[in-house]
BALUM-920220 format. One record per atom (N, C-alpha, C, O, CB): residue number from 0; y, x, z; residue in one letter. Coordinates in steps of 0.1 Angstrom, whole numbers, plus 5000, padded with zeros to 4 digits. Each point is the difference from the previous one (the first is absolute). Glycine has a CB too. Layout:
{NUM; {Y; X; Z}; "A"},
...
END
This chain:
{0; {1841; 1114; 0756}; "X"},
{0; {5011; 5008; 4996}; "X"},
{0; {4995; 5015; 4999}; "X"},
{0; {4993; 5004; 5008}; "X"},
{0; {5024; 4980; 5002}; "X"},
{1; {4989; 5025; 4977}; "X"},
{1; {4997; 5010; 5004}; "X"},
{1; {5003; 5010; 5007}; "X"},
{1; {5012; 5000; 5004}; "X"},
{1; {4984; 4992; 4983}; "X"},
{2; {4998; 5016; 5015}; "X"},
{2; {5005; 5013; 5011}; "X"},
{2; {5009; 5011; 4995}; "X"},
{2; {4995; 5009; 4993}; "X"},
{2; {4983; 4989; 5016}; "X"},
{3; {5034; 5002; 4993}; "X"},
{3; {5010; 5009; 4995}; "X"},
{3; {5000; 5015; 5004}; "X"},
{3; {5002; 5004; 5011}; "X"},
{3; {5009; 4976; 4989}; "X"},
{4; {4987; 5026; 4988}; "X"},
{4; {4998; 5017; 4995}; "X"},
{4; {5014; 5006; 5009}; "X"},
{4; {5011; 4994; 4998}; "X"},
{4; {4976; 5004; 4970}; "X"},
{5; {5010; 5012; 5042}; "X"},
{5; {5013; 5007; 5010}; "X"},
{5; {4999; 5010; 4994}; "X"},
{5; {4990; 5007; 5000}; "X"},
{5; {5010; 4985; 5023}; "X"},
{6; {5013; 5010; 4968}; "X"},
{6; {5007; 5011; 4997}; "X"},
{6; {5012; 5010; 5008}; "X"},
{6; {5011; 4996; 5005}; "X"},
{6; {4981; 4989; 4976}; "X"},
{7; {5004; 5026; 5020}; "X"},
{7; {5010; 5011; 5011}; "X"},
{7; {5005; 5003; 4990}; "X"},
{7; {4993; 5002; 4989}; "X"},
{7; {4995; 5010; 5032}; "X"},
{8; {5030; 4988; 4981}; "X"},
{8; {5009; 5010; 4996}; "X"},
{8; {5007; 5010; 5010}; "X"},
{8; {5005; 4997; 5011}; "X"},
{8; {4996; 4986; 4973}; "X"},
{9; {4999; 5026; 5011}; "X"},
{9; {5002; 5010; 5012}; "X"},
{9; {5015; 5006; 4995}; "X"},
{9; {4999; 5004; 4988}; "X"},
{9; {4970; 5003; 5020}; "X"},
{10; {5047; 4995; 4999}; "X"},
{10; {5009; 5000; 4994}; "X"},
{10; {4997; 5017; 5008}; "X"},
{10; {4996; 5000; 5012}; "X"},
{10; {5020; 4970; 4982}; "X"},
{11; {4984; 5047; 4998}; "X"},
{11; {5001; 5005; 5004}; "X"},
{11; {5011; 5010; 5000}; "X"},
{11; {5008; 4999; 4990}; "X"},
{11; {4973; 4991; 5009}; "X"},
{12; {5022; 5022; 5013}; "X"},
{12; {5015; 5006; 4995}; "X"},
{12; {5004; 5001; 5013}; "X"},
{12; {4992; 4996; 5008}; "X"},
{12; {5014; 4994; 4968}; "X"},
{13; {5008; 5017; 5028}; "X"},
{13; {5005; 5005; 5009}; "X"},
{13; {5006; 4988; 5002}; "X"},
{13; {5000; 4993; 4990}; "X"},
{13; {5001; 5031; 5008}; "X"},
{14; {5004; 4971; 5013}; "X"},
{14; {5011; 4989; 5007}; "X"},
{14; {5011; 5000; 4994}; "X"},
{14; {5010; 5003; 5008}; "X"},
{14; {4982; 5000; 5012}; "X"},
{15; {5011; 4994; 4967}; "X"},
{15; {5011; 5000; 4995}; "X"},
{15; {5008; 4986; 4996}; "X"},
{15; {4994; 4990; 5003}; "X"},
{15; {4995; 5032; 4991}; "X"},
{16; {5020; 4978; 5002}; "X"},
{16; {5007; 4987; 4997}; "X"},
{16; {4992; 4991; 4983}; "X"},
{16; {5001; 4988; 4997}; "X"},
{16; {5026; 5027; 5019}; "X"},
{17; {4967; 4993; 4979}; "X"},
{17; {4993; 4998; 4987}; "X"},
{17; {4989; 4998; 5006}; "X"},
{17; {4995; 4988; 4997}; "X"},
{17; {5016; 5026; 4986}; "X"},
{18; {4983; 4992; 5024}; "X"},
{18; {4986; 4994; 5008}; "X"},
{18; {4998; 4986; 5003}; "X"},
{18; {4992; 4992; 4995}; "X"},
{18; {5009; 5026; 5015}; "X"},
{19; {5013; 4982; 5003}; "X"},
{19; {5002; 4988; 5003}; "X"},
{19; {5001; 4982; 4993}; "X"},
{19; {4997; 4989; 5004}; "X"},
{19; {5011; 5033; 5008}; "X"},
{20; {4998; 4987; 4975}; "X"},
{20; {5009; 4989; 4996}; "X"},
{20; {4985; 4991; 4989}; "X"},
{20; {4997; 4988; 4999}; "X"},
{20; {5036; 5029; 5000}; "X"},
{21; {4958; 4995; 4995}; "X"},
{21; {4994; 4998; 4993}; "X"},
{21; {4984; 4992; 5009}; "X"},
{21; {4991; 4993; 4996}; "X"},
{21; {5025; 5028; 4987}; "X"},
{22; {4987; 4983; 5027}; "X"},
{22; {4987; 4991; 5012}; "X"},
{22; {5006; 4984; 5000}; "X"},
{22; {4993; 4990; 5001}; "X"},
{22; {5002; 5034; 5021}; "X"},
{23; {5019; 4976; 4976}; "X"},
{23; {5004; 4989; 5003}; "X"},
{23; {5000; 4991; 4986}; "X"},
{23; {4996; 4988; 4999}; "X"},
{23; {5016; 5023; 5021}; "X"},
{24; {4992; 4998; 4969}; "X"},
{24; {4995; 4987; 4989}; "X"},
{24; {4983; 4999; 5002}; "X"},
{24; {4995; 4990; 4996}; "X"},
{24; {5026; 5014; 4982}; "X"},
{25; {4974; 5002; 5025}; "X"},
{25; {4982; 4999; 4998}; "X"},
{25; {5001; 4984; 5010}; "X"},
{25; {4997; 4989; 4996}; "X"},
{25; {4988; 5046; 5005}; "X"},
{26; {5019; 4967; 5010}; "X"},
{26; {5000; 4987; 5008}; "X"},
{26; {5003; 4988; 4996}; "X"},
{26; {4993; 4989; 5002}; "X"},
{26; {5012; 5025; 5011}; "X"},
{27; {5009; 4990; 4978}; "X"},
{27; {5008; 4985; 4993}; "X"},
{27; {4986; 5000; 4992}; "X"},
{27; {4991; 5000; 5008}; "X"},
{27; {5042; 5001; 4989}; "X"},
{28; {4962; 5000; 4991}; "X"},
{28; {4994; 4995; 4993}; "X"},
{28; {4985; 5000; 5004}; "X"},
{28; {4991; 4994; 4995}; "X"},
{28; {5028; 5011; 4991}; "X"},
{29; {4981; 5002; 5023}; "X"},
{29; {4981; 4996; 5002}; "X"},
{29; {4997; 4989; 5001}; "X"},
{29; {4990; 4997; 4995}; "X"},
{29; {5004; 5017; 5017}; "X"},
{30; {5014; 4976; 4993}; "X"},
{30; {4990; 4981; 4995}; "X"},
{30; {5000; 4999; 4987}; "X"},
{30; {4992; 4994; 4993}; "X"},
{30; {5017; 4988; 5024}; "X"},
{31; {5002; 5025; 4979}; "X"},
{31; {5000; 4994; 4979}; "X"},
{31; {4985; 5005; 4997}; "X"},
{31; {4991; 4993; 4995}; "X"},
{31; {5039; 5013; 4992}; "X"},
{32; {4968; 5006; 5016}; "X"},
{32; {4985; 5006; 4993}; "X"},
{32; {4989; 4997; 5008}; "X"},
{32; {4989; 5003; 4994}; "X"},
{32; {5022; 5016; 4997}; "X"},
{33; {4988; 4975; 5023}; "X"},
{33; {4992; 4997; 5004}; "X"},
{33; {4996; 4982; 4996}; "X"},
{33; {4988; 4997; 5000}; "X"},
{33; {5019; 5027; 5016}; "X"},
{34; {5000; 4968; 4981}; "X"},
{34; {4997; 4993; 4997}; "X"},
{34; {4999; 4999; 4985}; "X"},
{34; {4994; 4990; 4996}; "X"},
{34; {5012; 5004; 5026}; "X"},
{35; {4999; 5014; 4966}; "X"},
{35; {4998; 4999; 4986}; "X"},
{35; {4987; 5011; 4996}; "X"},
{35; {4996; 4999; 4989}; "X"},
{35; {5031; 4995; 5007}; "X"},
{36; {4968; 5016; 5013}; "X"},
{36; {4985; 5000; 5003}; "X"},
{36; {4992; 4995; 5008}; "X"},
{36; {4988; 5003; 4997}; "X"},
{36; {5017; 5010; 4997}; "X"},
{37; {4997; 4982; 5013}; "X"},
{37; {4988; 4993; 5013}; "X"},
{37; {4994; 5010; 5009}; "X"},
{37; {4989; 4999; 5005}; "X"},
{37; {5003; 4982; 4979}; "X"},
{38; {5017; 5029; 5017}; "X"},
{38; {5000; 5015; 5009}; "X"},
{38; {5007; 4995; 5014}; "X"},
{38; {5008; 4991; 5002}; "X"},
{38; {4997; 5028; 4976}; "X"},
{39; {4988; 4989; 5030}; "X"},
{39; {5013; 5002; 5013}; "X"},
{39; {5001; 5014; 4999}; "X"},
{39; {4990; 5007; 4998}; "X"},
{39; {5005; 4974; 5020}; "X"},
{40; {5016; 5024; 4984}; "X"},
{40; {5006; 5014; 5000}; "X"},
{40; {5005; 5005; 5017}; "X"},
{40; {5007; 4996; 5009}; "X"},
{40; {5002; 4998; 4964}; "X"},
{41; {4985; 5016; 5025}; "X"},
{41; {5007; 5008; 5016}; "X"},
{41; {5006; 5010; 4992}; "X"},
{41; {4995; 5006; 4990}; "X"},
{41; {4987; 4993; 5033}; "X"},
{42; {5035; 5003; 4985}; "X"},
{42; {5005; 5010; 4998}; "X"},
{42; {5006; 5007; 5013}; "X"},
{42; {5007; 4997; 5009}; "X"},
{42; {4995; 4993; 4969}; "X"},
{43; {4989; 5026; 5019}; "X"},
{43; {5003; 5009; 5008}; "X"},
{43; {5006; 5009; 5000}; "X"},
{43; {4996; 5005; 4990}; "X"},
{43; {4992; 4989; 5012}; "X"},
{44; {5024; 5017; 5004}; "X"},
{44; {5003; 5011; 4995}; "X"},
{44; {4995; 5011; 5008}; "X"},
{44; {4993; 4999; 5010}; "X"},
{44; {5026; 4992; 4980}; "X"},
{45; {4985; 5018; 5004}; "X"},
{45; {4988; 5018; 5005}; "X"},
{45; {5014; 5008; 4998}; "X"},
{45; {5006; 4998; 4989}; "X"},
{45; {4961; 5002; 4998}; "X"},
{46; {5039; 5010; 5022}; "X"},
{46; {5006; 5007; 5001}; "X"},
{46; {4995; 5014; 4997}; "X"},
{46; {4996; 5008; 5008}; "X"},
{46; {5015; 4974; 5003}; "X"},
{47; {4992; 5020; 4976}; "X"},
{47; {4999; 5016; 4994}; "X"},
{47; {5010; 5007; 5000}; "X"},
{47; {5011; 4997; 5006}; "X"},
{47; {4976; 4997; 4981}; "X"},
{48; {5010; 5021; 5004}; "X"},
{48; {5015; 5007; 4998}; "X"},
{48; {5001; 4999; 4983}; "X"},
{48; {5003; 5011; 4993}; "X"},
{48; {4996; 5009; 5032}; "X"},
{49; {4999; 4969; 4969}; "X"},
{49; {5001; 5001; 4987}; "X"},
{49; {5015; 4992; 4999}; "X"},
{49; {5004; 4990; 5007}; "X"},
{49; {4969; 5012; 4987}; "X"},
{50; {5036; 5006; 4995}; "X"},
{50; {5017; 4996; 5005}; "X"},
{50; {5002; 4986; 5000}; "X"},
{50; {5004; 4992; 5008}; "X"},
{50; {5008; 5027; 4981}; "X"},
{51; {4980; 4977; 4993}; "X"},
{51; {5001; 4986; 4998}; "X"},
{51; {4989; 4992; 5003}; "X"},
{51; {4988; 5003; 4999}; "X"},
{51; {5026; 5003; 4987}; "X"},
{52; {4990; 4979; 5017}; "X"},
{52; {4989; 4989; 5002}; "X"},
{52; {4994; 4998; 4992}; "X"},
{52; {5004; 4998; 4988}; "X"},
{52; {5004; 4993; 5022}; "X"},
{53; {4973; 5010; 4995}; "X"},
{53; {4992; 5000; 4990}; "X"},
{53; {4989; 4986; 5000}; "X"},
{53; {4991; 5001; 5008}; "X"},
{53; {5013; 5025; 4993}; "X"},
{54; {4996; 4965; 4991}; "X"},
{54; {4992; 4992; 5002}; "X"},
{54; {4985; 4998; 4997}; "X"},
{54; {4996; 5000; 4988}; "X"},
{54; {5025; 4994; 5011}; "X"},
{55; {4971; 5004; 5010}; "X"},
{55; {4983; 5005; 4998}; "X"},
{55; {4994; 4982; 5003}; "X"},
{55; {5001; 4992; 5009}; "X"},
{55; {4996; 5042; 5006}; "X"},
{56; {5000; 4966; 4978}; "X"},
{56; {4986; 4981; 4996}; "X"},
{56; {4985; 5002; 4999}; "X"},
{56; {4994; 5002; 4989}; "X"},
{56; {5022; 4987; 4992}; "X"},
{57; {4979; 5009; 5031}; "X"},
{57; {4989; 5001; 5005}; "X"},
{57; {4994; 5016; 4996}; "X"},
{57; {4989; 5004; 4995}; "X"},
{57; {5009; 4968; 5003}; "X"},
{58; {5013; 5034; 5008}; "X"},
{58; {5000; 5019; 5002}; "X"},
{58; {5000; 5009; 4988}; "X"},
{58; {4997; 5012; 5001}; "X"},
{58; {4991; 4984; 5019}; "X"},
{59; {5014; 4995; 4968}; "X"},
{59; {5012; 5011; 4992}; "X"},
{59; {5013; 4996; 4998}; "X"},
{59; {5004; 4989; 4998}; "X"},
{59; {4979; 5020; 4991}; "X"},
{60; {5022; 5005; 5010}; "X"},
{60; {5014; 4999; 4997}; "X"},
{60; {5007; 4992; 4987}; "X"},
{60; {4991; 5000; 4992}; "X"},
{60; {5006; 5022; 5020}; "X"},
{61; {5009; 4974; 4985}; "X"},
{61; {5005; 4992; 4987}; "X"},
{61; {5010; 4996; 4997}; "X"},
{61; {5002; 4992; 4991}; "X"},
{61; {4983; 5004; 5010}; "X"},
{62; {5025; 5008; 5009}; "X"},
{62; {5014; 5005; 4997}; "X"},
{62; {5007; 5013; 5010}; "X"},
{62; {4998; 5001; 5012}; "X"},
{62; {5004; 4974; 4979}; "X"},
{63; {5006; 5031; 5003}; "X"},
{63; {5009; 5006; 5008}; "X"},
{63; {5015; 4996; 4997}; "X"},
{63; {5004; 5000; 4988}; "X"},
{63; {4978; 5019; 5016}; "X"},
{64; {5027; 4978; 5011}; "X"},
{64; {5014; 4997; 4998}; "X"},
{64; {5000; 4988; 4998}; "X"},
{64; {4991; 4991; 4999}; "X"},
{64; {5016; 5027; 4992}; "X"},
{65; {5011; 4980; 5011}; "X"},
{65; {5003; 4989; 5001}; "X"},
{65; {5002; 4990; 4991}; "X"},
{65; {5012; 4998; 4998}; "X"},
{65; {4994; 5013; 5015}; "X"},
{66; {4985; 4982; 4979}; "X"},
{66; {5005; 4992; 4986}; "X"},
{66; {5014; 4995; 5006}; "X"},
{66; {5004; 4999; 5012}; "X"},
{66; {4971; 4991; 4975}; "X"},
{67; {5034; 5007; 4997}; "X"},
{67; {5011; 4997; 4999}; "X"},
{67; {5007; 4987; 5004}; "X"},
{67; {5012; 4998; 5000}; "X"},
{67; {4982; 5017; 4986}; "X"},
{68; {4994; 4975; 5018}; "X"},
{68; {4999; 4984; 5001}; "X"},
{68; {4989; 4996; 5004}; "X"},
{68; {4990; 5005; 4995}; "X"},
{68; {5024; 4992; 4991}; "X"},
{69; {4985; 4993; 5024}; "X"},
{69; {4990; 4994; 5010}; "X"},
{69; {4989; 4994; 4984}; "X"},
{69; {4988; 5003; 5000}; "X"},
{69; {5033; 4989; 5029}; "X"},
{70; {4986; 5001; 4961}; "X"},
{70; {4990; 4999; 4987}; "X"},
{70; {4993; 5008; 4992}; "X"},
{70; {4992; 4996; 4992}; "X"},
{70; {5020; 4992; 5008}; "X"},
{71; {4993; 5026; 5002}; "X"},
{71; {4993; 5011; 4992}; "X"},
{71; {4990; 5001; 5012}; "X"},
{71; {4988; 5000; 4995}; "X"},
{71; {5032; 5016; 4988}; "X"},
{72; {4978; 4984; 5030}; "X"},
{72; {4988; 5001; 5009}; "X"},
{72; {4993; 4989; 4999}; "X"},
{72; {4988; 4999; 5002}; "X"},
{72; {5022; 5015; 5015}; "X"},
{73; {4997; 4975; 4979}; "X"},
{73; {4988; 4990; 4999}; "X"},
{73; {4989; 5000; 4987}; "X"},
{73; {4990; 4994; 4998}; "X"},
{73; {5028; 4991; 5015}; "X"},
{74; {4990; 5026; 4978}; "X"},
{74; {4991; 5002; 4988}; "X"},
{74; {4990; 5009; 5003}; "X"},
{74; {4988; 4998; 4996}; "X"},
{74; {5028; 4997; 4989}; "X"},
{75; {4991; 5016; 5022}; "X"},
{75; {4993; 5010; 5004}; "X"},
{75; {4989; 4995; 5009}; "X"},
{75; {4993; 5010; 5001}; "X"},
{75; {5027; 5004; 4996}; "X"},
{76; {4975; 4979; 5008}; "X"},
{76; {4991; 4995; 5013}; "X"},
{76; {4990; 4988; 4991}; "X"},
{76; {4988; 5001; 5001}; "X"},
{76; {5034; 5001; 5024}; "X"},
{77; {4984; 4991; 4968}; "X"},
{77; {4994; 4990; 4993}; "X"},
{77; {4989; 5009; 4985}; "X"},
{77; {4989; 4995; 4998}; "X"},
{77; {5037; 4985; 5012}; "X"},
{78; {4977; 5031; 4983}; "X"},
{78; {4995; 5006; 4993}; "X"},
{78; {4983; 5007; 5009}; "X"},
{78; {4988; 4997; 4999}; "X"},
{78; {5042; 5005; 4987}; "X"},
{79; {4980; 5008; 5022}; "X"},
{79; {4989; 5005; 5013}; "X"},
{79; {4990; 4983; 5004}; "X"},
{79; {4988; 5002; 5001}; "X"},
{79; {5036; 5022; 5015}; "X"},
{80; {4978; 4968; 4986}; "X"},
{80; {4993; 4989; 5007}; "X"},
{80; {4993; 4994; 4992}; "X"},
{80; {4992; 4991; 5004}; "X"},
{80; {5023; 5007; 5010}; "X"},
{81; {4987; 5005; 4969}; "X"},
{81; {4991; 4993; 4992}; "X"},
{81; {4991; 5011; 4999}; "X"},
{81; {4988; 4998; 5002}; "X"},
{81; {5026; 4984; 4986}; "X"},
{82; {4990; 5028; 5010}; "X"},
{82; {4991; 5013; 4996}; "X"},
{82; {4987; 4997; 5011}; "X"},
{82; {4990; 4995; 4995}; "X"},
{82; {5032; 5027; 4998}; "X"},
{83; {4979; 4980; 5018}; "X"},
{83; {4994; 5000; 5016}; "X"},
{83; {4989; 4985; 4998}; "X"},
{83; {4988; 5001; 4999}; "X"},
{83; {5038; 5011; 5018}; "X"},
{84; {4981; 4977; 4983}; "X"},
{84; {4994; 4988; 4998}; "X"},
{84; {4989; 4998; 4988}; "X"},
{84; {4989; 4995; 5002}; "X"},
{84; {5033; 4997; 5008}; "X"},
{85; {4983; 5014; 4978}; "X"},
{85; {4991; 4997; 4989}; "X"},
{85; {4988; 5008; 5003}; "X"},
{85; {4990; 4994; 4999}; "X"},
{85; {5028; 5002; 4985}; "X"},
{86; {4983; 5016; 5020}; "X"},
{86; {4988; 5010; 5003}; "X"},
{86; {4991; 4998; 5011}; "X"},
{86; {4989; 5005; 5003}; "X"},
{86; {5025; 5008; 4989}; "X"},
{87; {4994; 4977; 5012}; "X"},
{87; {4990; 4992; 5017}; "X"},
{87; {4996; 4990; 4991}; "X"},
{87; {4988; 5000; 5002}; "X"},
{87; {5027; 5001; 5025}; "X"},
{88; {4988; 4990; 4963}; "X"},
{88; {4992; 4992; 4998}; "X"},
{88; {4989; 5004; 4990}; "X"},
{88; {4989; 4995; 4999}; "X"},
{88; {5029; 4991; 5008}; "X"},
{89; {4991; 5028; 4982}; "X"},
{89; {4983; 5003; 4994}; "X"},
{89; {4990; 5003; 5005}; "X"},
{89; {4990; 4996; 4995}; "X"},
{89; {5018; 5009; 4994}; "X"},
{90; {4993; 5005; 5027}; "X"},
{90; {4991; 5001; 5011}; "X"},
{90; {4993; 4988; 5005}; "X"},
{90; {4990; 5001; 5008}; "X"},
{90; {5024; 5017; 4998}; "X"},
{91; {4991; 4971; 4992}; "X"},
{91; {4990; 4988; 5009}; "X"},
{91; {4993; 4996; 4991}; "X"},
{91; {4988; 4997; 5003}; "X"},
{91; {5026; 4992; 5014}; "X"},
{92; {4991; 5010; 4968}; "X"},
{92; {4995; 4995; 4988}; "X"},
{92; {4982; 5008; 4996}; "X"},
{92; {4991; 4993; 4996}; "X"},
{92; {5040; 5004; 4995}; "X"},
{93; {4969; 5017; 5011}; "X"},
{93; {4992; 5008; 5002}; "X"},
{93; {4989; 4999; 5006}; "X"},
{93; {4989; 5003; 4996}; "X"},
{93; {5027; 5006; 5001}; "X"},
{94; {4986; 4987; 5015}; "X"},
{94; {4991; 4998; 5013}; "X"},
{94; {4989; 4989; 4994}; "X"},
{94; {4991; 4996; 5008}; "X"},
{94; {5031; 5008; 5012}; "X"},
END
């Protein structure tokens, strides 16, 4: 079996209710994306003084705020996760 690629999302931002809420869809859907990439995902948050929640994937940023629906973040995360993935596999391809 293969060895599954650990991707960090890091939910960043002051302790806010948009913080909160947005750590929590990352939670609901992390098996959908971990099992429709063959990823395991840690999600962490970091308490800044930036107003709104900022979402960073393997330490850049690549959203700020609250999307409108738990499905606009799953686009948002899935776009970021092919970008990330494809570039890990042109890198092994290389080798």
């Amino acid at each position: 079996m293969a060895e599954h690629r650990r991707i960090t999302i890091i939910v960043k931002g002051k302790n806010t209710y948009d913080k909160w809420t947005l750590t929590q869809w990352i939670y609901e859907i992390k098996d959908i994306l971990e099992e429709e990439y063959n990823i395991e995902i840690s999600v962490q948050e970091e308490t800044t003084n930036d107003e709104y929640p900022i979402i960073a994937v393997e330490g850049i940023d690549v959203y700020e705020g609250l999307p409108g629906e738990e499905g606009y973040l799953i686009e948002i995360l899935k776009k970021v996760l092919d970008e990330i993935l494809q570039r890990k596999t042109k890198q092994d391809m290389e080798i």
